[in-house]
N, C-alpha and C positions, 0 to 999 in steps of 0.2 A: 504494500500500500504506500503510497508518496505521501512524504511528506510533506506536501506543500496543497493536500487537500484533506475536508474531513472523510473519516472510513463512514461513519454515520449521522443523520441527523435527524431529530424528531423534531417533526413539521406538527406545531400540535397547538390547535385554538379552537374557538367556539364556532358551529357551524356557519358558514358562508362569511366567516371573518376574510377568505380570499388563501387558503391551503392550495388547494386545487389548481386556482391562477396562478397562484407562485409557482407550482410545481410546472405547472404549464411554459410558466416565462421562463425558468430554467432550464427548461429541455427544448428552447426554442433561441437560447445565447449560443455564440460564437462558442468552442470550448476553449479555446485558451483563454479568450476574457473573462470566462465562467472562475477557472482556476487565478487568474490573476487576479480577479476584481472583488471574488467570493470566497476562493478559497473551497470552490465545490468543484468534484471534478465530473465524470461522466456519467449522469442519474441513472440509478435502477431503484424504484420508486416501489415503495408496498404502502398497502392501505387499508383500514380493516370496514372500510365503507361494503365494499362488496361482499362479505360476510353477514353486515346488519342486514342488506339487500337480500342475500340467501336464504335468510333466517325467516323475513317476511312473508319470504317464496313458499318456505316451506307449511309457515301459518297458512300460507292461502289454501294452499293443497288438502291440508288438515283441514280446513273448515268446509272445502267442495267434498268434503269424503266425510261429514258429520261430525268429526273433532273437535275438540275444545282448538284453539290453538296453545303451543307450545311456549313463544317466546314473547309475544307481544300481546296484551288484551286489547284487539281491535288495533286502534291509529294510539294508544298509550304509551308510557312508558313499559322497560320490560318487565315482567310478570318478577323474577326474579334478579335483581339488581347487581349480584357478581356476575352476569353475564359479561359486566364491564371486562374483570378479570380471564372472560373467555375468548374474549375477542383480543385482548394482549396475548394468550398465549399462543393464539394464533398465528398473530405475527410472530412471536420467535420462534414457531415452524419456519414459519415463509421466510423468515432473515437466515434460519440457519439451513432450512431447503438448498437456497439462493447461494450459501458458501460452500455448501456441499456439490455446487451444481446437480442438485437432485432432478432425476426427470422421470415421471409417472407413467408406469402401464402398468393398467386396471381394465377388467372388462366394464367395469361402471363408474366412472367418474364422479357421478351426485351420491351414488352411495359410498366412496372413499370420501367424499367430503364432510356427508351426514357422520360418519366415525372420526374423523377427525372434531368437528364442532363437540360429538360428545367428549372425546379424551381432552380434549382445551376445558372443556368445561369440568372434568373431573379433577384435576389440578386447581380449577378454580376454587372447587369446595362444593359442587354442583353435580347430585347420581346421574347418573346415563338418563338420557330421555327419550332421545331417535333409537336406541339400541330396543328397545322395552317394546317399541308399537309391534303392534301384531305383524309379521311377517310381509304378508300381503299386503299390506297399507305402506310398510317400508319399502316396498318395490315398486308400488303404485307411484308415490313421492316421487323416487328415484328414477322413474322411466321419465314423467312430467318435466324432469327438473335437469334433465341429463345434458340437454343442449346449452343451459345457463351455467351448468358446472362446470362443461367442458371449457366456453369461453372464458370462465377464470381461470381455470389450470394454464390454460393456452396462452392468453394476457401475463404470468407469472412465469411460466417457463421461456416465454423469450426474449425475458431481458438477461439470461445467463449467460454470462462472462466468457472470454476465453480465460482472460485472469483478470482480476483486482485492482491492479496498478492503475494510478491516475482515477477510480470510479469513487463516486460516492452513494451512498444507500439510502435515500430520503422515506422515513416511514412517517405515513400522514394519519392522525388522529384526534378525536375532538372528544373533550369530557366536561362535564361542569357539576350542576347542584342544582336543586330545586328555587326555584323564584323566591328573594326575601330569607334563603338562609343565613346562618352566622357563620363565619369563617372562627377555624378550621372545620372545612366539611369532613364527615364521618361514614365509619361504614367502608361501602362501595365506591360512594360519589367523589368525584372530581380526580385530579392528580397525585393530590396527597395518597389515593389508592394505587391508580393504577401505574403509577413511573416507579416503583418496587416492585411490580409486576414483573418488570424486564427482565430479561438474560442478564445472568450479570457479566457476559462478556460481553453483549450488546450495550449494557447501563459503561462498560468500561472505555469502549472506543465511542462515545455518543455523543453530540453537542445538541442544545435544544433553541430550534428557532421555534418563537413565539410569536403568533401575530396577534396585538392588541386592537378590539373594538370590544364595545360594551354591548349587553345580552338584545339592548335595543335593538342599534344595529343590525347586531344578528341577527332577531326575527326579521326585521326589515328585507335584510337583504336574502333570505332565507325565504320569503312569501314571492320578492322579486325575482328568484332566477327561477323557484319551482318551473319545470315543466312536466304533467301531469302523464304528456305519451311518450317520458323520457327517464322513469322511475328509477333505470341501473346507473345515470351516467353521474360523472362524478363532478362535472361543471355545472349538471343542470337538474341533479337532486333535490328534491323538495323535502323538509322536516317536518310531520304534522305537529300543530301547534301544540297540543297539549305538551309533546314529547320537550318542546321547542322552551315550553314553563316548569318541568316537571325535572328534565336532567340539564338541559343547558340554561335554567333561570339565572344564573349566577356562576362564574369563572374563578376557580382559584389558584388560578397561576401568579397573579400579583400578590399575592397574598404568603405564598409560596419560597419567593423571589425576596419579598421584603423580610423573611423570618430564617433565610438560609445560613448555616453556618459562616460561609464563607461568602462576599459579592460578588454577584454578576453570574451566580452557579444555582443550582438547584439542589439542596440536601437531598439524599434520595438512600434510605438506611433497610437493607434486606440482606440476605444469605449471607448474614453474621458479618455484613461492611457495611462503610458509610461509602458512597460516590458523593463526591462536588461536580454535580454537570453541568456544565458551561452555558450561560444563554444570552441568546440575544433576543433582544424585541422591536417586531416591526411593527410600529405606531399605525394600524389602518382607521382610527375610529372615525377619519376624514378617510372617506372612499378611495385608494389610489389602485384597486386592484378590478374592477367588473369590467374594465376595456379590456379584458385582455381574455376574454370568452368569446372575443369574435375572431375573425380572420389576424392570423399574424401581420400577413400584408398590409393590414388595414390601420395595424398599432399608430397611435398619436406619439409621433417620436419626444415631444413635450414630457407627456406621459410617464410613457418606456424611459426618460430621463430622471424622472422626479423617483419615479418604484426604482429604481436603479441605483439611486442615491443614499435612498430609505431602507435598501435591504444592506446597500455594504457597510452602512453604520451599525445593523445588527449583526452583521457575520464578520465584521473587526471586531467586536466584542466580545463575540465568542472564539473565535479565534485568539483571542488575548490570552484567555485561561484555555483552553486546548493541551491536553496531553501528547504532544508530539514526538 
């Protein structure tokens, strides 16, 4: 891995804070400005958005075939709140799939994934749930679901490396707390849970980009990009609102930030260590990211100037404290 870019970063705010655009605007830079100017080098991008999307797949299915659903009651929050921690372990499959260059042959796709969702979820502190359905109903699922599993296997497996060198790992995630809670959030909710979740070889090569906008914002811009005949994608995802008041009411990454051992890092205390992880913050609570959901061509170079300005003062910062 080069030293002159990070191995990983956690891209991690409140939805439609502008994750997705960033990740978007970096995998559409120059790379050696990307590496000179950021400090990132060649994105291989995970995300645990398409899992929450799976997971609804799978509710739907469940309730066409008389089920209760599993993870979601209706457009709510989830039925069971470590699901937060199921969707982290997911990602340190897929981060360390990714370094293994792991690549999958299964005669069913949706049902290797259905068994994964439950083993993430069993380290979570959560029994098996898809393993338990009657047979038949897990097959029925899984034929339904097979061409939407396949595309994420497929979107995962081809951003595998020849090698490491020069690339960085950007994993994209968003958590928060119910509306009107007290800091420090408890439990499940927010960061204070799930960033000890991580691997801890993952939590040891990681820096955390943060992008700041408040829960306002958020629903704001989270109602504005919804598109309804577009439910998988990750620019134009929609959060139903309850979900929208119920886990992302409130953000405790500042909170987080201000109470950390060390400045400009993130305490982060599991598998018997402390990590200091590095962060930066990119001030969006003024809009500078929704141009960039359109055509690249089209970018306002003004724009693409001002986000461009705003992200290298949070990726020198991180970069400051970085473990190199």
């Amino acid at each position: 891995m080069s030293k002159k870019v990070f191995k990983t970063i956690l891209l991690i705010a409140l939805p439609a804070s502008g994750k997705s655009e960033v990740r978007h605007f970096m995998a559409n830079i120059d790379p050696k400005r990307l590496e000179e100017e950021f400090h990132v080098g060649d994105n291989l991008q995970l995300d645990d958005f398409p899992y929450v999307h799976f997971m609804r797949c799978i509710d739907g299915e469940m309730e066409k075939l008389g089920f209760e659903p599993i993870f979601y009651p209706g457009q709510n929050p989830f039925n069971n709140n470590y699901d937060w921690g199921t969707l982290v372990h997911l990602l340190n499959e897929d981060y360390h799939d990714l370094l293994n260059r792991k690549r999958v042959n299964v005669d069913s796709v949706a049902l290797y994934t259905m068994d994964r969702i439950d083993r993430a979820a069993q380290i979570a502190g959560i029994e098996p749930r898809l393993a338990k359905l009657p047979e038949e109903v897990r097959l029925t699922i899984a034929k339904n679901l097979e061409e939407e599993a396949v595309k994420m296997l497929k979107e995962k497996e081809a951003q595998i490396p020849d090698d490491f060198e020069g690339k960085t790992i950007i994993i994209e995630c968003a958590r928060g707390g119910p509306d009107g809670s007290a800091m420090p959030l408890t439990g499940a909710y927010g960061y204070q849970y799930s960033l000890p979740q991580f691997a801890p070889d993952l939590l040891e090569e990681a820096a955390i980009l943060n992008i700041w906008v408040t829960p306002e914002e958020s629903r704001r811009k989270n109602s504005e990009r919804a598109n309804p005949d577009d439910p998988g994608s990750n620019l134009f995802h929609g959060v139903p609102l309850s979900v929208m008041l119920g886990d992302y009411g409130c953000d405790d990454m500042q909170y987080l930030k201000e109470n950390s051992e060390v400045p400009d890092t993130i305490t982060v205390k599991n598998y018997g260590r402390t990590y200091h992880v590095p962060i930066g913050v990119f001030d969006n609570r003024v809009d500078k990211t929704s141009f960039l959901r359109g055509d690249v061509e089209g970018w306002d170079p003004a724009k693409v100037e001002e986000m461009t300005l705003a992200i290298k003062e949070a990726t020198d910062k991180m970069w400051a404290n970085y473990k190199k």
